[in-house]
The first five atom37 places (N, CA, C, CB, O) and aatype in JSON, in Angstrom:
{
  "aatype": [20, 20, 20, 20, 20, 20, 20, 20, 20, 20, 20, 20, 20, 20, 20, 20, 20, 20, 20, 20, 20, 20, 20, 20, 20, 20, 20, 20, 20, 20, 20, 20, 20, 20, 20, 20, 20, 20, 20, 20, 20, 20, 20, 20, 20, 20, 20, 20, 20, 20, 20, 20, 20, 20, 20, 20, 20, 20, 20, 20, 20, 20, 20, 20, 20, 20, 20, 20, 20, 20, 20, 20, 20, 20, 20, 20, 20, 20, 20, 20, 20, 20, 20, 20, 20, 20, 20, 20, 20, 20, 20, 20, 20, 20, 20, 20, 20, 20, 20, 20, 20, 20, 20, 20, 20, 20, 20, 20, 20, 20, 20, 20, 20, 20, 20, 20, 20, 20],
  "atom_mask": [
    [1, 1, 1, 1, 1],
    [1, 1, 1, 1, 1],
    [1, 1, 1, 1, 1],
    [1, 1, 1, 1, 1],
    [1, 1, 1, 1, 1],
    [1, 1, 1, 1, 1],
    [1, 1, 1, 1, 1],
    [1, 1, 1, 1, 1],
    [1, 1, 1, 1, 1],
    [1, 1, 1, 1, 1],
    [1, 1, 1, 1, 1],
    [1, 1, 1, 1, 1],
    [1, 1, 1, 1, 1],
    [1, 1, 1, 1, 1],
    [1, 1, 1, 1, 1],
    [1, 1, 1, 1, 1],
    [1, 1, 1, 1, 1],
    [1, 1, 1, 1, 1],
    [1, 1, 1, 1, 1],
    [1, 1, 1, 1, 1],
    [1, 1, 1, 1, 1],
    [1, 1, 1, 1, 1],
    [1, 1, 1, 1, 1],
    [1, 1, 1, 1, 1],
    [1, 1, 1, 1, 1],
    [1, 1, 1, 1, 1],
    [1, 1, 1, 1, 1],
    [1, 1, 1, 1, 1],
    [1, 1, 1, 1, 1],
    [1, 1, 1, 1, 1],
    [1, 1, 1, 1, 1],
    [1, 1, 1, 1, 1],
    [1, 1, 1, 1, 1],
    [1, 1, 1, 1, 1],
    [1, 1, 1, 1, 1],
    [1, 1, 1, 1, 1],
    [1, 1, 1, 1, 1],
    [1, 1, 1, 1, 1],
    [1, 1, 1, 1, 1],
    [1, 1, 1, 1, 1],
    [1, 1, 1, 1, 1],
    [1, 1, 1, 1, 1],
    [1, 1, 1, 1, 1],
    [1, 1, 1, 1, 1],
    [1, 1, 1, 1, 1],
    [1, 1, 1, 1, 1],
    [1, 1, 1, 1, 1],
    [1, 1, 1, 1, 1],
    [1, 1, 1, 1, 1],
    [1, 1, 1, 1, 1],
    [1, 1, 1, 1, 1],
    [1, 1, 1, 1, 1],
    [1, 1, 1, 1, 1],
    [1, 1, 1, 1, 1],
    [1, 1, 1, 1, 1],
    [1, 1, 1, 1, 1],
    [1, 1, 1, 1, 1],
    [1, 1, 1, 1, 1],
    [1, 1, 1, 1, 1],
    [1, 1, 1, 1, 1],
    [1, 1, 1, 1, 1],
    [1, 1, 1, 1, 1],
    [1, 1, 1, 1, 1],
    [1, 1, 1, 1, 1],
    [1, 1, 1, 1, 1],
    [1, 1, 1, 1, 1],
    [1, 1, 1, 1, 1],
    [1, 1, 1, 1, 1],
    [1, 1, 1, 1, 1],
    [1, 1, 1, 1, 1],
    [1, 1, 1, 1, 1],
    [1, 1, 1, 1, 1],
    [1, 1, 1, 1, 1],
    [1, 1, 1, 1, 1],
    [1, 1, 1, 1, 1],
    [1, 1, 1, 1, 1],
    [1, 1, 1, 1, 1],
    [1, 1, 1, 1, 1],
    [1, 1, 1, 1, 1],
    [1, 1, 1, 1, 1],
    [1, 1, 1, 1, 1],
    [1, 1, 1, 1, 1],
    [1, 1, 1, 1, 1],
    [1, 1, 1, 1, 1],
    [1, 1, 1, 1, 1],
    [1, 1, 1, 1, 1],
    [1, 1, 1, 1, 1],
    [1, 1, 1, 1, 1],
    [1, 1, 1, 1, 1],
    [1, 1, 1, 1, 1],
    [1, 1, 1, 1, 1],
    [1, 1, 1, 1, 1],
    [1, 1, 1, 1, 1],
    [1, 1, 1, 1, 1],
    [1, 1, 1, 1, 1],
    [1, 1, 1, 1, 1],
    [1, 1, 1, 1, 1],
    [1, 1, 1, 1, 1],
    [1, 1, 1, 1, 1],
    [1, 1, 1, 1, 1],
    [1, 1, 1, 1, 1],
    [1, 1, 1, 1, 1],
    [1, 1, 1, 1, 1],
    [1, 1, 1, 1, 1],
    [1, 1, 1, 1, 1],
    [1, 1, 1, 1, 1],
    [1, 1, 1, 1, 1],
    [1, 1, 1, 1, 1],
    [1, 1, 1, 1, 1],
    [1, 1, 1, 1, 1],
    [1, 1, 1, 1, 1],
    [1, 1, 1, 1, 1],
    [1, 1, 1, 1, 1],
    [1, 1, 1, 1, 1],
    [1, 1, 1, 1, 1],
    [1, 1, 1, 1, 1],
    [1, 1, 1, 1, 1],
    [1, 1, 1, 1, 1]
  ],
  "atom_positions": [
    [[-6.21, 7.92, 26.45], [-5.83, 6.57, 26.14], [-5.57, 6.46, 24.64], [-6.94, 5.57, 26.59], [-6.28, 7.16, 23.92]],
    [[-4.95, 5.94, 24.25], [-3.88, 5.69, 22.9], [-4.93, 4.72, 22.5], [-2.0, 4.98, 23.12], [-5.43, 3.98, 23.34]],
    [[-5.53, 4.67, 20.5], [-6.36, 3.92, 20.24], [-5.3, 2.79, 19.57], [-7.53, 4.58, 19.45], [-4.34, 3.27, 18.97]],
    [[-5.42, 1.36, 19.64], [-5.06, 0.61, 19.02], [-4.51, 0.68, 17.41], [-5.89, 0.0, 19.29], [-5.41, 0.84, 16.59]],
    [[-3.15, 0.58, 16.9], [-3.26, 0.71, 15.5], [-3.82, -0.53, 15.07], [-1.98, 1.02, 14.82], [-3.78, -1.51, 15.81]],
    [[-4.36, -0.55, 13.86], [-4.64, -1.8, 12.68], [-4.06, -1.84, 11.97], [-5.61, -1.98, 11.97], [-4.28, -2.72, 11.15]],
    [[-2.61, -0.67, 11.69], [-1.83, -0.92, 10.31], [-0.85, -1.07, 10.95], [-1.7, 0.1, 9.1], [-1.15, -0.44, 11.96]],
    [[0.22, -1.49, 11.12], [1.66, -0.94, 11.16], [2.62, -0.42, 9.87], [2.38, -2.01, 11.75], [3.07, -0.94, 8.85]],
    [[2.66, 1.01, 10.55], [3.52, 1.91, 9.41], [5.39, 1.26, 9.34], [3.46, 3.99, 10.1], [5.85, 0.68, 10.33]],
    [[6.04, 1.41, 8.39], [6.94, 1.47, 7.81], [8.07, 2.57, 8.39], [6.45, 1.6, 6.62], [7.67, 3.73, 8.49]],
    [[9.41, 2.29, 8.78], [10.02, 3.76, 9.11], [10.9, 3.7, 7.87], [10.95, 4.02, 10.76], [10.83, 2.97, 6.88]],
    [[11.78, 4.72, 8.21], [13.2, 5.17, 6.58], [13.92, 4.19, 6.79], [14.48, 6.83, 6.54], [14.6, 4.3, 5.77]],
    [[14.3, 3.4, 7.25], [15.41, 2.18, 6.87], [14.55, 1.31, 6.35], [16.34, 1.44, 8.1], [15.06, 0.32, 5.82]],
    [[13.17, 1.4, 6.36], [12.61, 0.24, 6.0], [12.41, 0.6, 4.71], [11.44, -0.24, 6.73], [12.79, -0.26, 3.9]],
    [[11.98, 1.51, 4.27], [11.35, 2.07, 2.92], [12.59, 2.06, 2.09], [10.59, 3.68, 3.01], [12.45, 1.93, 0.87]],
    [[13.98, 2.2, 2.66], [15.26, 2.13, 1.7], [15.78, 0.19, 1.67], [16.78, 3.4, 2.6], [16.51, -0.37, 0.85]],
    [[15.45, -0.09, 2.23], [15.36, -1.65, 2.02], [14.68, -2.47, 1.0], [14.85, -2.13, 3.04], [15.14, -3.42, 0.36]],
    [[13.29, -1.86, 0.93], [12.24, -2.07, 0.04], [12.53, -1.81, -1.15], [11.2, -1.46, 0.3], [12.38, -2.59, -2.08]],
    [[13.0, -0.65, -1.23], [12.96, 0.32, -2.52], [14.25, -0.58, -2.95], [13.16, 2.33, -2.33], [13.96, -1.11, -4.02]],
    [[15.51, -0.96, -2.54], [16.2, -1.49, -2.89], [16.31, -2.94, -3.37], [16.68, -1.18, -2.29], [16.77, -3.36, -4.43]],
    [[15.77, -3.61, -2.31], [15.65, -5.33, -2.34], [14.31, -5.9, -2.89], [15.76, -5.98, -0.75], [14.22, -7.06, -3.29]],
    [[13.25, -5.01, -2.88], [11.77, -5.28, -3.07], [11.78, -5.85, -4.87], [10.71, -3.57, -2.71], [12.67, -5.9, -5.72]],
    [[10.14, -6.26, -4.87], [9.97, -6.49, -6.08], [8.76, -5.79, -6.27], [10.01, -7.84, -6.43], [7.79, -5.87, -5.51]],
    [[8.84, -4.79, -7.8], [7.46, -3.97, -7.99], [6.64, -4.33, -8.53], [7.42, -2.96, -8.48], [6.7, -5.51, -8.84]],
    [[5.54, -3.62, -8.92], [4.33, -3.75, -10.3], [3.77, -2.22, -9.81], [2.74, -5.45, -10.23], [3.83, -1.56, -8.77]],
    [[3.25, -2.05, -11.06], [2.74, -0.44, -11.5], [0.97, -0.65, -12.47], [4.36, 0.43, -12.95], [0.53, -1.37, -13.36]],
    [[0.62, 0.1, -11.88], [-0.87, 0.58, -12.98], [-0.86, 2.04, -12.92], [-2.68, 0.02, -12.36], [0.18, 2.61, -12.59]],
    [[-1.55, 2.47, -13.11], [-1.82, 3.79, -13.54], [-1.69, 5.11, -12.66], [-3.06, 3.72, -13.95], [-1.15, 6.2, -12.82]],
    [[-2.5, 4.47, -11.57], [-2.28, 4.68, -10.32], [-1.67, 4.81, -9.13], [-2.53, 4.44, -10.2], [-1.39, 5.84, -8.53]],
    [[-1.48, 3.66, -8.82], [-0.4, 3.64, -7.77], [1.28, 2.37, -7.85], [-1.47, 3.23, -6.35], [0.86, 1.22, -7.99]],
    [[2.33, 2.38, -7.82], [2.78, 1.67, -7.93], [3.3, 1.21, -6.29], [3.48, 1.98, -8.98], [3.38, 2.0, -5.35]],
    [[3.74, -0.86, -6.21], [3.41, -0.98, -5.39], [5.09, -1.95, -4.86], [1.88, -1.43, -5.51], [5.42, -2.84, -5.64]],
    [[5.95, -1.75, -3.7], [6.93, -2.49, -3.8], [7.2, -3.2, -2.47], [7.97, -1.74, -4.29], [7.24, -2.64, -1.38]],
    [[7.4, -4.7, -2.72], [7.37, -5.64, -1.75], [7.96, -6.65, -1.04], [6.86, -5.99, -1.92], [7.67, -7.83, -1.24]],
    [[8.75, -6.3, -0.24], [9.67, -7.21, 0.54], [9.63, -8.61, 1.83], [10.27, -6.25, 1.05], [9.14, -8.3, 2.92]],
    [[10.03, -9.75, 1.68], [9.3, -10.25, 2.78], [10.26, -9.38, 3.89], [9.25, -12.1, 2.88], [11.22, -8.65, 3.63]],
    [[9.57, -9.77, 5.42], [9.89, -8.71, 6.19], [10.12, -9.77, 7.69], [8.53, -7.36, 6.16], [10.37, -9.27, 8.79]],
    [[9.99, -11.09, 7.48], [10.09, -11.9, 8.57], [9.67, -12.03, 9.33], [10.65, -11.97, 8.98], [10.16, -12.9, 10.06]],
    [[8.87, -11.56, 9.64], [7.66, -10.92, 10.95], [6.4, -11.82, 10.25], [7.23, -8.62, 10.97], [6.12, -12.0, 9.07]],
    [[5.69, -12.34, 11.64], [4.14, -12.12, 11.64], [2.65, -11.93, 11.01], [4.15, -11.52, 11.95], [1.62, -12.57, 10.77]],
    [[3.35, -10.36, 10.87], [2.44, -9.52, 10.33], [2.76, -8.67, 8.99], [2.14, -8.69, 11.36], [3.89, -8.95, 8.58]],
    [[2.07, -7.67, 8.16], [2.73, -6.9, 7.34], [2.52, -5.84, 7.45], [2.66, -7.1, 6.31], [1.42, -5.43, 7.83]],
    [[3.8, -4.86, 7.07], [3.97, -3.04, 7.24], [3.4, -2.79, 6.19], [5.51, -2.18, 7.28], [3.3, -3.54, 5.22]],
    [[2.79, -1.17, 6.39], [3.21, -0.58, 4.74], [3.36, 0.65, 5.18], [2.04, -0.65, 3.32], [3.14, 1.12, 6.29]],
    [[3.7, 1.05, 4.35], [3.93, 2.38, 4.13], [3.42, 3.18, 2.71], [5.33, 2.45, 4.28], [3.52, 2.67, 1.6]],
    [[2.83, 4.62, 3.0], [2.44, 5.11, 1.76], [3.07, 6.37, 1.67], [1.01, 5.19, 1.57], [3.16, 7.18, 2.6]],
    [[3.69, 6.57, 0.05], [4.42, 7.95, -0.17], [3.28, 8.39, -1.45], [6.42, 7.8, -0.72], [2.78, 7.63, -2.29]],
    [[3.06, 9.86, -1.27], [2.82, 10.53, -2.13], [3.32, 11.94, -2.56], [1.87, 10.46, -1.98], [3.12, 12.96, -1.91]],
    [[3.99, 11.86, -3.76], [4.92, 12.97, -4.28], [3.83, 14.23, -4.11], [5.54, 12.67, -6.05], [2.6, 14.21, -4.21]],
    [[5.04, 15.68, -3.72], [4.48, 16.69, -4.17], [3.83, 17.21, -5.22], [4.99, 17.15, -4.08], [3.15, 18.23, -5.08]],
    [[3.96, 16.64, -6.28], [3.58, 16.81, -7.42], [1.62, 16.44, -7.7], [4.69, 15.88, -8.18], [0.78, 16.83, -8.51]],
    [[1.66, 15.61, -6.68], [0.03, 15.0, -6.68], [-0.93, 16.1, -6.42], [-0.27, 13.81, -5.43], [-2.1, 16.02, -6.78]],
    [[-0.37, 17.31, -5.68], [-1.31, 17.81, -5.43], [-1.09, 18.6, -3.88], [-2.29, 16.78, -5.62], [-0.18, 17.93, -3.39]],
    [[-1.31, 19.3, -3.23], [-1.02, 20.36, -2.31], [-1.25, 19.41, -1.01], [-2.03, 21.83, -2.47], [-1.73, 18.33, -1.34]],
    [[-1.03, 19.57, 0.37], [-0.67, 18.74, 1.38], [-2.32, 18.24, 1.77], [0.33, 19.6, 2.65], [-2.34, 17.33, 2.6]],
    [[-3.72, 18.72, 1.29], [-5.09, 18.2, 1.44], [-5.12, 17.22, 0.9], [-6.09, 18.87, 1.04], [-5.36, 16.11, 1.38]],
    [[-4.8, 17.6, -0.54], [-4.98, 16.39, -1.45], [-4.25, 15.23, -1.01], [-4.55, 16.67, -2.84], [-5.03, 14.31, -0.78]],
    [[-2.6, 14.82, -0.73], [-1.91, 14.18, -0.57], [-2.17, 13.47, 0.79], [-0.94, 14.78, -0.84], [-1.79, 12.32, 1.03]],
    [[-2.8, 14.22, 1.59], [-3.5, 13.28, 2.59], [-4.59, 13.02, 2.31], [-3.6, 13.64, 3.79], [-4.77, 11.94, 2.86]],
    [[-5.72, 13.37, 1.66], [-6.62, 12.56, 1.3], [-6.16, 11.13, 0.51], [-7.45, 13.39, 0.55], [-6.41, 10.01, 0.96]],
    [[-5.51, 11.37, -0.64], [-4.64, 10.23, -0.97], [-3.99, 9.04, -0.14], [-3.71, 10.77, -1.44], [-3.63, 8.12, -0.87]],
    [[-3.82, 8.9, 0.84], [-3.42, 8.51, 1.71], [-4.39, 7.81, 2.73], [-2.79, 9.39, 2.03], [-4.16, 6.71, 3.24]],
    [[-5.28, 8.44, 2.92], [-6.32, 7.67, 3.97], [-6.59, 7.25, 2.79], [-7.56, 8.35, 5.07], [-5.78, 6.32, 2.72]],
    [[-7.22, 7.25, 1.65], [-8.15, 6.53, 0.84], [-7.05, 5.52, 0.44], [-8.96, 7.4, -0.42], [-7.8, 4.65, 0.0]],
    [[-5.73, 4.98, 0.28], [-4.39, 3.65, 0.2], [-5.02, 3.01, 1.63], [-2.14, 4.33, 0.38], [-5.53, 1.89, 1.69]],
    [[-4.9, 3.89, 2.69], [-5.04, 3.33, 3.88], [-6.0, 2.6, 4.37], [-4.94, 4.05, 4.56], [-5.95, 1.59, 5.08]],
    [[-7.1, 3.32, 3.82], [-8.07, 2.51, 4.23], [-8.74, 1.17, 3.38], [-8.98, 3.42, 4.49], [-9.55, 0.3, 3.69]],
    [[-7.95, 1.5, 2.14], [-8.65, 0.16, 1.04], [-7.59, -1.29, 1.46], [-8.37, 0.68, -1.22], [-8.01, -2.45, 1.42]],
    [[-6.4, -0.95, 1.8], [-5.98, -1.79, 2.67], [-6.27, -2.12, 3.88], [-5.17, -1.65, 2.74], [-5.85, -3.19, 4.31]],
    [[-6.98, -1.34, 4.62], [-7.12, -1.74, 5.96], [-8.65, -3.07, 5.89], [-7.44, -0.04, 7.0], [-8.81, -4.23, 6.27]],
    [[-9.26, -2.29, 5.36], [-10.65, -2.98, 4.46], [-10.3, -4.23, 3.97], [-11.17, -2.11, 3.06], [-11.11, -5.05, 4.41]],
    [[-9.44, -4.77, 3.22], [-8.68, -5.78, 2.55], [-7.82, -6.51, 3.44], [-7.89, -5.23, 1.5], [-7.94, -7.72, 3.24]],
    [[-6.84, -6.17, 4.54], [-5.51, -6.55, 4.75], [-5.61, -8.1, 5.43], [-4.74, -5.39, 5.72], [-4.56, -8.69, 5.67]],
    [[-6.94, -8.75, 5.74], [-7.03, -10.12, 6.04], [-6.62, -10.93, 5.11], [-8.19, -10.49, 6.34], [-6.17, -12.07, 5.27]],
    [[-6.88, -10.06, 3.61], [-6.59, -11.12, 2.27], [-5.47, -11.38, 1.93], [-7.03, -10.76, 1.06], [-5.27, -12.19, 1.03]],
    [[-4.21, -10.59, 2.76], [-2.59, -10.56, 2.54], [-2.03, -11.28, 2.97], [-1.89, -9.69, 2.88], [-2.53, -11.59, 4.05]],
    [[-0.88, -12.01, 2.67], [-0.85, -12.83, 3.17], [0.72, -12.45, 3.96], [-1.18, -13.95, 2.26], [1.74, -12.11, 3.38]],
    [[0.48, -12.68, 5.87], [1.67, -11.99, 6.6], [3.03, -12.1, 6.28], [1.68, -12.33, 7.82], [3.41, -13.2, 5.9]],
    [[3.68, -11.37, 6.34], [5.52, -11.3, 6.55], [5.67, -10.27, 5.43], [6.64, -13.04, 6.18], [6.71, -10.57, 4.84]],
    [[5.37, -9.68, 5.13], [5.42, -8.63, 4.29], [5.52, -6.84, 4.69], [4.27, -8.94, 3.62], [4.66, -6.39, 5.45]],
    [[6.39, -6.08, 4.25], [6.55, -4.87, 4.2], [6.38, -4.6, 2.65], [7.83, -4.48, 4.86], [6.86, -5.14, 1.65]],
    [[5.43, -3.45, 2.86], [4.64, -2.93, 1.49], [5.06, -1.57, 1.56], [2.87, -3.07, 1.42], [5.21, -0.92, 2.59]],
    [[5.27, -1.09, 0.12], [5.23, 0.26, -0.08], [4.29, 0.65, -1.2], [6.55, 0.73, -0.31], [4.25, -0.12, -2.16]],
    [[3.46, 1.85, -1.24], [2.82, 2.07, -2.24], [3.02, 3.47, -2.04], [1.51, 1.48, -2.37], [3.16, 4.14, -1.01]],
    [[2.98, 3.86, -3.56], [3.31, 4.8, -4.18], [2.1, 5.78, -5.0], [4.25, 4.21, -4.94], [2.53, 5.96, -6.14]],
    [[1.57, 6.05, -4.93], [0.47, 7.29, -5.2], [0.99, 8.19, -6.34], [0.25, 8.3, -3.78], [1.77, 9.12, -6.1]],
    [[0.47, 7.86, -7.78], [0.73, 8.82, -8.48], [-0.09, 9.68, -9.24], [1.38, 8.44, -9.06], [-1.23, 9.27, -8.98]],
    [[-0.19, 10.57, -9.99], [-0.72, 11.95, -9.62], [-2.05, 11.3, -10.6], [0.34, 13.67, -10.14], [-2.9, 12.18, -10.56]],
    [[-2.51, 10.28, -11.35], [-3.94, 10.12, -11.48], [-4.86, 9.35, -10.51], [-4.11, 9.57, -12.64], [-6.0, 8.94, -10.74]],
    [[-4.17, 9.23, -9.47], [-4.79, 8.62, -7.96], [-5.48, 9.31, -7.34], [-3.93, 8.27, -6.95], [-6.33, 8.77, -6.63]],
    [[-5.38, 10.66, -7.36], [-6.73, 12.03, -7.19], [-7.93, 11.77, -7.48], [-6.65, 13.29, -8.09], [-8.9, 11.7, -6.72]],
    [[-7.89, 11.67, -8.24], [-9.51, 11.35, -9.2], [-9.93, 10.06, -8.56], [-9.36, 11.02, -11.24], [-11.16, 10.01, -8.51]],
    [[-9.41, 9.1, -8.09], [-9.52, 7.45, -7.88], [-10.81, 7.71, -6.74], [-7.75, 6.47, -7.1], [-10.84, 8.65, -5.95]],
    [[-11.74, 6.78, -6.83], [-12.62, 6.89, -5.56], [-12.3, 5.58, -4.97], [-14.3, 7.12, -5.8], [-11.82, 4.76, -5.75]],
    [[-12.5, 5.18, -3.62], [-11.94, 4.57, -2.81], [-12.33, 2.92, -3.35], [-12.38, 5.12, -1.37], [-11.61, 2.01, -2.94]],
    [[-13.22, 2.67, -4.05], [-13.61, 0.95, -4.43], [-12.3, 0.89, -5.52], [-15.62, 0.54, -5.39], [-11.47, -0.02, -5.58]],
    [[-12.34, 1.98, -6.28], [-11.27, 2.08, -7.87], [-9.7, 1.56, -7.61], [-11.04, 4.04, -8.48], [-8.96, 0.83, -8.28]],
    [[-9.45, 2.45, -5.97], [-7.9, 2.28, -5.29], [-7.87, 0.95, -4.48], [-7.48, 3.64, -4.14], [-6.77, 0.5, -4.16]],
    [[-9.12, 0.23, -4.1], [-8.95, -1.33, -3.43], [-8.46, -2.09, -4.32], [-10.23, -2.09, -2.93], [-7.43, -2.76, -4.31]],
    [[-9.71, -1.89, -5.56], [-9.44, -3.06, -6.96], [-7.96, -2.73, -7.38], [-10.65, -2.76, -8.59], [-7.2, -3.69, -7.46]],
    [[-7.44, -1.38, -7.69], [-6.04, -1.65, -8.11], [-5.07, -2.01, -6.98], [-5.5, -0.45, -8.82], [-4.16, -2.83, -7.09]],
    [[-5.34, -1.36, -5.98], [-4.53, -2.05, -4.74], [-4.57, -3.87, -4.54], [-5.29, -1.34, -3.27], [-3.56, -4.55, -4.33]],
    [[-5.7, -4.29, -4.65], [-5.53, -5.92, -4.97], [-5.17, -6.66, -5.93], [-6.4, -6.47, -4.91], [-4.74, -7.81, -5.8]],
    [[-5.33, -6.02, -7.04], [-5.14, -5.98, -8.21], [-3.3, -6.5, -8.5], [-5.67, -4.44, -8.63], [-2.87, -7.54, -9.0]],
    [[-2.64, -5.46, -8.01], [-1.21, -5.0, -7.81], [-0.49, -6.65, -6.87], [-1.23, -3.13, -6.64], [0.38, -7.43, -7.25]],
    [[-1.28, -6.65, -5.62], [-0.87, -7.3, -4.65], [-1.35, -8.88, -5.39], [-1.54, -6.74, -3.15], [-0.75, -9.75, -4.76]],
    [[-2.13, -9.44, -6.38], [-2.07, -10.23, -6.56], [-1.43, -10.95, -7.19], [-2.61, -10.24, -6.6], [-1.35, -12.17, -7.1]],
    [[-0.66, -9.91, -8.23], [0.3, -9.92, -9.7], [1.69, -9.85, -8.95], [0.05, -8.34, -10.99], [2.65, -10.0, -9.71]],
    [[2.08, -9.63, -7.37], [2.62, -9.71, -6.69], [3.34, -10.99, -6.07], [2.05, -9.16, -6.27], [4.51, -11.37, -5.95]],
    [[1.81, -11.57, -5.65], [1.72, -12.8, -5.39], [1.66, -13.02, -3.84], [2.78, -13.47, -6.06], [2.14, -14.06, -3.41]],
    [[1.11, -12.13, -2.98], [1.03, -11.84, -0.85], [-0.53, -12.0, -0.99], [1.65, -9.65, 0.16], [-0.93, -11.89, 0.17]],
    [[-1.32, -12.15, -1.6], [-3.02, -12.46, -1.75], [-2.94, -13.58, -1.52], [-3.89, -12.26, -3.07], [-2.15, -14.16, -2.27]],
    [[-3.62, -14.44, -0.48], [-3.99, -15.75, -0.21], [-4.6, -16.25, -1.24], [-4.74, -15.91, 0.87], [-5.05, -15.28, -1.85]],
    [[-4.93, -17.39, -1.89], [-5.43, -17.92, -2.45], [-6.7, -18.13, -2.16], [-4.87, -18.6, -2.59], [-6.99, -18.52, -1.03]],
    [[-7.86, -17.86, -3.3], [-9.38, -17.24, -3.56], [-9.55, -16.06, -2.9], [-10.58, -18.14, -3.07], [-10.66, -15.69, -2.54]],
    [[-8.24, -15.23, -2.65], [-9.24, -13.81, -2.15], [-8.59, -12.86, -3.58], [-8.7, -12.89, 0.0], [-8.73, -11.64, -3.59]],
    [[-7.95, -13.52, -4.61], [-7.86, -12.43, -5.78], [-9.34, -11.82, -6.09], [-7.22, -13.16, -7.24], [-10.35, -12.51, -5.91]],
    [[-9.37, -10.93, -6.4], [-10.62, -10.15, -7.54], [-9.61, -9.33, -8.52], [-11.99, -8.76, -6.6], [-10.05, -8.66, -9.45]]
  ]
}
């Protein structure tokens, strides 16, 4: 039996839409780009360059985006397709470090409901 997703991922027409029409913000870490998406609910999608680090690392990178959003994603506010971007001092990041800049990002954004900034 197939487990329920909690995220919905992003496909390649979507991520070239984003990347094109979206609006960004950057920290150190991860940079983050955001399109409304008309829907419901919100996508994301996460890329992390080869450069970050060998295919362990780059999926560790990845569950730890994934899950600080998944942890968070009540505070977003729906119709949104997200992309975040993982860059190579996001290794080191431990998973509270990648929420705060992940909310951080999304608030300077402006998809954070109102009183769930930190």
């Amino acid at each position: 039996m197939k487990r329920k997703r909690n995220v919905e991922s992003l496909k390649n027409p979507d991520f070239k839409r984003v990347y094109s029409s979206g609006r960004s913000r950057a920290d150190r870490s991860i940079v983050m780009y955001v399109l409304e998406n008309g829907l419901d609910r919100n996508r994301i999608g996460i890329t992390v360059s080869k450069k970050v680090g060998n295919s362990v690392v780059r999926s560790r990178v990845k569950r730890i985006i994934k899950e600080a959003y998944r942890l968070r994603q009540t505070s977003f506010v729906p119709g949104w397709d997200i992309v975040v971007i993982a860059r190579g001092s996001s290794v080191d990041k431990k998973s509270t470090d990648m929420e705060k800049s992940l909310m951080k990002l999304a608030a300077n954004l402006k998809i954070i409901r109102s009183g769930d900034e930190e």
